[in-house]
C-alpha positions in Angstrom: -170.9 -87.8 56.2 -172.3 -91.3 56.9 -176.4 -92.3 56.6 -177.0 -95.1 58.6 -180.0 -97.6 57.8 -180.0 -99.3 61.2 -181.7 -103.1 60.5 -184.8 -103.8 62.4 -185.1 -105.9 65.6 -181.0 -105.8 65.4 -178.9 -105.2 68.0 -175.4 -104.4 66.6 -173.7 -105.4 69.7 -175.4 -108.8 70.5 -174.7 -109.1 66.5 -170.8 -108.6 66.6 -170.7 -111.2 69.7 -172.8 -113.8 67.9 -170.1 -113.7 64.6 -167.3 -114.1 67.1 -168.9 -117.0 68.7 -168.3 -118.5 65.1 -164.6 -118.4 64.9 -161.7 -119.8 66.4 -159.9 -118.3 69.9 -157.4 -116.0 67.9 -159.2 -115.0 65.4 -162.6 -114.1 67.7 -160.0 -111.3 70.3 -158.8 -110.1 67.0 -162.4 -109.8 65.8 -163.7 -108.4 69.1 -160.6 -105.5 69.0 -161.6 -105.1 65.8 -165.2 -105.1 66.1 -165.1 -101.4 67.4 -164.0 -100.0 64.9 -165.7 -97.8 62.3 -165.4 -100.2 59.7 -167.0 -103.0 61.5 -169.4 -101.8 62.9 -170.2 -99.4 59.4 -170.2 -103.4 57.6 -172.1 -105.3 60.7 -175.2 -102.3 61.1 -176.1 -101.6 57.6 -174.6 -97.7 57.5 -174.1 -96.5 54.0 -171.1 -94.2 53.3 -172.1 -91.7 51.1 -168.8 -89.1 52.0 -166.0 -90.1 49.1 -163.2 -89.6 52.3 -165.5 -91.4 54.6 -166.4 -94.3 52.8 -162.1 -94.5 51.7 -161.6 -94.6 55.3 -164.1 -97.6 56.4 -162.9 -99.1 53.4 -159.5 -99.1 54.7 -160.4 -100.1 57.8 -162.0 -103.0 57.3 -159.4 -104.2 54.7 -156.8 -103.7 58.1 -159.9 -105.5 59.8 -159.9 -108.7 57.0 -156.2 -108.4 56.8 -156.3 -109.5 61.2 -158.7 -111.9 61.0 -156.9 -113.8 57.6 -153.4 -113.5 59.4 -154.9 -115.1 62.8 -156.6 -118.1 60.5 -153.6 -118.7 58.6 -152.1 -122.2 59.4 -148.9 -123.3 58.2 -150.0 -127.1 58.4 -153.2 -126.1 56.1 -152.2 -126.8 52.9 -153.8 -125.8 49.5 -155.4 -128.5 47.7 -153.1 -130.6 45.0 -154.1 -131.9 41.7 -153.2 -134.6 39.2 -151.2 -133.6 36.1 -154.4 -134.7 33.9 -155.8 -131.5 35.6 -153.4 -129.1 34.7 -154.7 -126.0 32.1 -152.9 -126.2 28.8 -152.1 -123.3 27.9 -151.3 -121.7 31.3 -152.8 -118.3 31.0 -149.8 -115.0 31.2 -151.4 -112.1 33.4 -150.2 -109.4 34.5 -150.4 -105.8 34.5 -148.3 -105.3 30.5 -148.5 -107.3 27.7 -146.7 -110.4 27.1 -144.5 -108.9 25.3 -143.3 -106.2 27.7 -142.5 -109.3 29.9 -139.0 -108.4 31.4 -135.9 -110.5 29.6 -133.8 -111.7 32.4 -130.1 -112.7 31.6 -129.9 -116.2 33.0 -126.3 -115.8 32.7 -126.0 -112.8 34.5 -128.6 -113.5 37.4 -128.1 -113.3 40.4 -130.1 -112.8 43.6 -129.4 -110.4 45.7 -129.9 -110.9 49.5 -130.9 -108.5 52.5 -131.7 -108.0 55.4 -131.7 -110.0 58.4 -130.1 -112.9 57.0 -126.4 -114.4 58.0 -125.2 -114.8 54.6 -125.7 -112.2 52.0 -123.8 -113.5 49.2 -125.8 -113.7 46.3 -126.9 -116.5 44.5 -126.5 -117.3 40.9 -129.0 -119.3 38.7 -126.7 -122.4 38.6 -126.6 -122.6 42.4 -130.2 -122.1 42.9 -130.7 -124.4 40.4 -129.3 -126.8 42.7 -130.8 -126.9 45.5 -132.9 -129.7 46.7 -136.1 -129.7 44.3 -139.8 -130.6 44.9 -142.7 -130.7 42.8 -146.2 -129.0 43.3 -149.3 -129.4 41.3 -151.8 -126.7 42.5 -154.7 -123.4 41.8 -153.4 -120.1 40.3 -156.3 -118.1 41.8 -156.4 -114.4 40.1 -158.2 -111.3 41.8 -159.8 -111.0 38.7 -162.3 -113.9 39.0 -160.2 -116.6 37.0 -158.3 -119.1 38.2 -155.3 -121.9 36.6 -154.1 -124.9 37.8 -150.2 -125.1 37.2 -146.9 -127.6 37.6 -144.4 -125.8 39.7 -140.7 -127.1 40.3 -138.2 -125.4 43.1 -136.9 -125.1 46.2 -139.0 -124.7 49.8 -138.4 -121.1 50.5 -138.2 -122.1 54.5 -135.2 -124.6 53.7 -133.3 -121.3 51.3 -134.2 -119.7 54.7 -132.6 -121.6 56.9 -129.8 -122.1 54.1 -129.0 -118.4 54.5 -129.3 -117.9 57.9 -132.3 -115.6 57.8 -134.1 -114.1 61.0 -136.9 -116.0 60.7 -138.8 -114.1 63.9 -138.9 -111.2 61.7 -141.7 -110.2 60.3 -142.2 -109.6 56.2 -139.9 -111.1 53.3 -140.3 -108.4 50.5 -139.5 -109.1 46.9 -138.2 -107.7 44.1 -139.0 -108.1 40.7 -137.0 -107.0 37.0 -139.9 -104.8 35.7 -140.1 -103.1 39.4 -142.9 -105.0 40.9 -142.3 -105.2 44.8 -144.3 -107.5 47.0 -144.4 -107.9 50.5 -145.3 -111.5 52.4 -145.4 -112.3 56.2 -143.2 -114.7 57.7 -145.7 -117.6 58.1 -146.6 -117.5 55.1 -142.6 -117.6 53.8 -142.4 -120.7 56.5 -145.3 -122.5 54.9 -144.3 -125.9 53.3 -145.9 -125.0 49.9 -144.4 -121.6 49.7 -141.6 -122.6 46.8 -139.1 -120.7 45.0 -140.3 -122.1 41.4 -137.6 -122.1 38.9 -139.5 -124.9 36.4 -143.0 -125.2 34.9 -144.2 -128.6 34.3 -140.7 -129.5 34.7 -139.1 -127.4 32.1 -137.0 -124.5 32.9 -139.5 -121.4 34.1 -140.7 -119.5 30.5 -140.5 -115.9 30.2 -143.9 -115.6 30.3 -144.2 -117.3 33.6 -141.9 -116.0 35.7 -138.4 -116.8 34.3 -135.7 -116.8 36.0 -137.5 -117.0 39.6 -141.4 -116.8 40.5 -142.4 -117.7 43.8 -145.4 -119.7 44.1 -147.8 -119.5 46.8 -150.7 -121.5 46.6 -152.4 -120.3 50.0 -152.5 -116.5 48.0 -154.4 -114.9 45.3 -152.4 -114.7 42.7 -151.1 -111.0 42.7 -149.3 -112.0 45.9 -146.5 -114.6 43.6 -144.1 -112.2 42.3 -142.0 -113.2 39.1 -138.8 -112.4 37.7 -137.4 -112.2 41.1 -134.1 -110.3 41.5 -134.0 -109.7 45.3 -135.4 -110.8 48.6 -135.0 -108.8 51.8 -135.9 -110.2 55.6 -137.4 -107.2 58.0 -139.5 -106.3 59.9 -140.7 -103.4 58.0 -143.8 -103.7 55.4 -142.7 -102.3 52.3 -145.8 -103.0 50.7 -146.4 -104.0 47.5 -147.6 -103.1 43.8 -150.9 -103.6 44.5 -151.2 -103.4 47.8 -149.9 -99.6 48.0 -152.9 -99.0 45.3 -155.4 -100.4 47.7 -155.4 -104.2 47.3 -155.8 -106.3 50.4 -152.4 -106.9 51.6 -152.5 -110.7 53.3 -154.9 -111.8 50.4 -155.0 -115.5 51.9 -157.2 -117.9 50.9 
């Protein structure tokens, strides 16, 4: 059951046109398609749900809605904003959804990433050989769902060049990631292709702590922070959306900033 408290002197349609005329090409036909939906028009005219299954389904809809209109802004020559090391937070908060010390204790030794999908090579890679890959450096925001937010040193390889490196279908659609402790996470390829989209092996130039990620986190600065897995232990290419951890619970999936 929906109430709606229709706003005075407003004309929803002329309303949803006017916020279009605001926004680039893309992102204004994704808005218009999107525009008819329940959720939009639920958000753009004022209706309160008051129905527990009604307002879950707007809810969902206009997450899909934010989710279309992020993915259409997205730019992979946007980058996220870079800081100097006198900026970086000392002590670099932990987070996550245990205790420090329930952080998973990955055998460096041992490692090794496993590879699927719609790549060339699957051979997986040990620690030593990522380790040497070509490394860059990267100086930017941790920002957390939550409200907080961190500013970190991150050390790795460009996810696009391990890509590349591996022969991966980059017209697919999704990378999802595997974590020790079980945390999955899916990304979308543009966001894998972005230049500032690392596979972080080192913070502040010292091999990745436990506490941080260790053996592989990757870092990506252009996402809140739920959407950089850790302990990384597998990456498949597809063109399937396997969700996530927090995403199947109800977070926003793209989560772009």
């Amino acid at each position: 059951m929906r109430q709606c408290k229709i706003i005075p002197g407003v004309d929803p349609k002329l309303l949803i046109k006017d916020a279009a005329s605001l926004m680039p090409d893309p992102a204004r036909r994704g808005f218009l398609r999107g525009a008819a939906s329940l959720g939009a028009l639920a958000f753009l005219t004022g209706c309160d749900i008051i129905d527990g299954d009604s307002a879950e389904a707007v809810l969902r809809k206009i997450s899909s809605f934010n989710d279309g209109a992020q993915a259409a802004l997205f730019s992979r020559t946007k980058l996220a904003p870079t800081f100097p090391e006198s900026a970086i937070t000392r002590p670099f908060p932990f987070n996550a959804y245990y205790d420090e010390d329930e952080a998973p204790a990955v055998d460096g030794n041992a490692y090794k990433l496993e590879i699927a999908g719609l790549v060339d090579n699957k051979k997986p890679w040990t620690l030593a050989e990522l380790h040497a890959l070509p490394e860059v450096s990267q100086i930017t925001r941790h920002i957390c769902v939550e409200g907080w937010s961190a500013i970190g040193s991150w050390q790795g390889a460009v996810l696009s060049d391990f890509l590349k490196r591996i022969g991966a279908d980059t017209s697919a659609k999704y990378i999802w990631f595997k974590c020790a402790e079980g945390y999955t996470n899916t990304i979308d390829m543009p966001t894998a292709l972005h230049p500032q989209t690392q596979m972080s092996f080192k913070f502040d130039h010292k091999i990745l702590p436990r506490a941080y990620g260790f053996p592989m986190k990757i870092r990506i600065p252009t996402k809140l922070g739920f959407k950089n897995p850790k302990y990384v232990v597998a990456m498949e290419v597809t063109n399937t959306d396997r969700g996530g951890y927090w995403e199947n619970q109800g977070y926003n999936w793209f989560s772009g900033l």
